[in-house]
Residue, then its C-alpha position, 0 to 999 in steps of 0.5 A: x749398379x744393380x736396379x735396387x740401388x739405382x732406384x733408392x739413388x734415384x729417390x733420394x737424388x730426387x728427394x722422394x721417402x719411399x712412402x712418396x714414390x710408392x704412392x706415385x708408382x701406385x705400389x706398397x712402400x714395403x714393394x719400394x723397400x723389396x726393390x732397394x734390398x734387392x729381394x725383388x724387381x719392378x716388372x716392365x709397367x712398373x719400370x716405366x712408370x720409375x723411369x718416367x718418375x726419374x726423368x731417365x730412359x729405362x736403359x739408364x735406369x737398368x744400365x743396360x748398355x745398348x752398344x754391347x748388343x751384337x747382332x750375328x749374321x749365319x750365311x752358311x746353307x749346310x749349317x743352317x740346314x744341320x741345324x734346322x734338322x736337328x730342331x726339327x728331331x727336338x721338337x719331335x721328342x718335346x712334342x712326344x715328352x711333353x704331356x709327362x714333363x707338363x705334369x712334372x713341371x707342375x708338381x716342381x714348380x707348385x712346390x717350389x712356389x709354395x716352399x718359397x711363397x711362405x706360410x698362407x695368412x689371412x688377415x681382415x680390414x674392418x672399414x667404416x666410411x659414410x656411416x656404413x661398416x665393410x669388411x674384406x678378407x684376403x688369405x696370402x702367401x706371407x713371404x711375396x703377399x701373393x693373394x691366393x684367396x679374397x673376399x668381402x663386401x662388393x662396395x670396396x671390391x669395385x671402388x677399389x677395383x681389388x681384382x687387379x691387385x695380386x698383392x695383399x699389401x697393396x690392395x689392403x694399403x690401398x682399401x686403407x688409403x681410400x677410405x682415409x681420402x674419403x672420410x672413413x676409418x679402417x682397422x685391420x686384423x692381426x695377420x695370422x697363419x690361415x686355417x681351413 
């Protein structure tokens, strides 16, 4: 069973809405939501924090199959031997490559990602909290909510600790959520396409 499905039978089976399990895991609902359809993965911090969650090991939750492992032993001196010079002979030709492939590499992967990442937004929350009015501004990726630029007010950034978060959904539900706790209000923006 692929990881998505596991964790929305995991969820239910535990009686958790995604909103529930979001806040436990310390992501958006919409990651919780992401996982289930497939459309991304929880990395190993966030695997462990589920797999603590559903009481199950994160074999269990991954269905990873440890008897399947096999371990394959090489006692053969000529073969061993061929083989570490022609890693050798590898390595000479990546090490003479490697400056021209670096930035080639570099070009695919920054196109890949933006063609991937989606249009660049921006969005703004407003937020009152304590008769105080603060603001924050993030500029990301619409498709995976990749932050590509932030900014505002310090108070928030260290309460809320906003450079740990690489999502702009996160970080903005968890201003919102923070203020709320605390007293305060916030409204966001519309989020729209960023302009330079």
């Amino acid at each position: 069973m692929e990881i998505g499905k596991k964790i929305m039978v995991l969820r239910k089976k535990n009686g958790l809405s995604q909103e529930e399990l979001a806040e436990r895991v310390g992501v958006a609902r919409q990651t919780i939501s992401k996982w289930e359809l497939g459309e991304t993965s929880p990395d190993l911090k966030q695997s462990k924090e589920l797999s603590r969650i559903f009481n199950i090991s994160l074999d269990e939750l991954t269905d990873n199959d440890i008897k399947d492992v096999l371990v394959e032993k090489t006692s053969n001196t000529e073969k061993l031997a061929g083989l570490i010079l022609k890693l050798i002979k590898i390595i000479g030709v990546f090490i003479i490559a490697m400056p021209f492939l670096l930035i080639v590499l570099r070009i695919i992967f920054k196109n890949i990602h933006e063609n991937n990442s989606g249009r660049l937004m921006n969005v703004k929350i407003k937020c009152t909290l304590h008769d105080e009015t603060y603001g924050y501004e993030f500029n990301y990726y619409e498709t995976t909510g990749e932050i590509k630029e932030a900014g505002g007010d310090s108070y928030l950034s260290n309460i809320i600790d906003i450079d740990k978060y690489s999502d702009a959904y996160q970080a903005l539900d968890k201003i919102d959520f923070y203020v709320k706790n605390n007293g305060g209000a916030c409204t966001k923006s519309e989020a729209e396409p960023y302009k330079d």
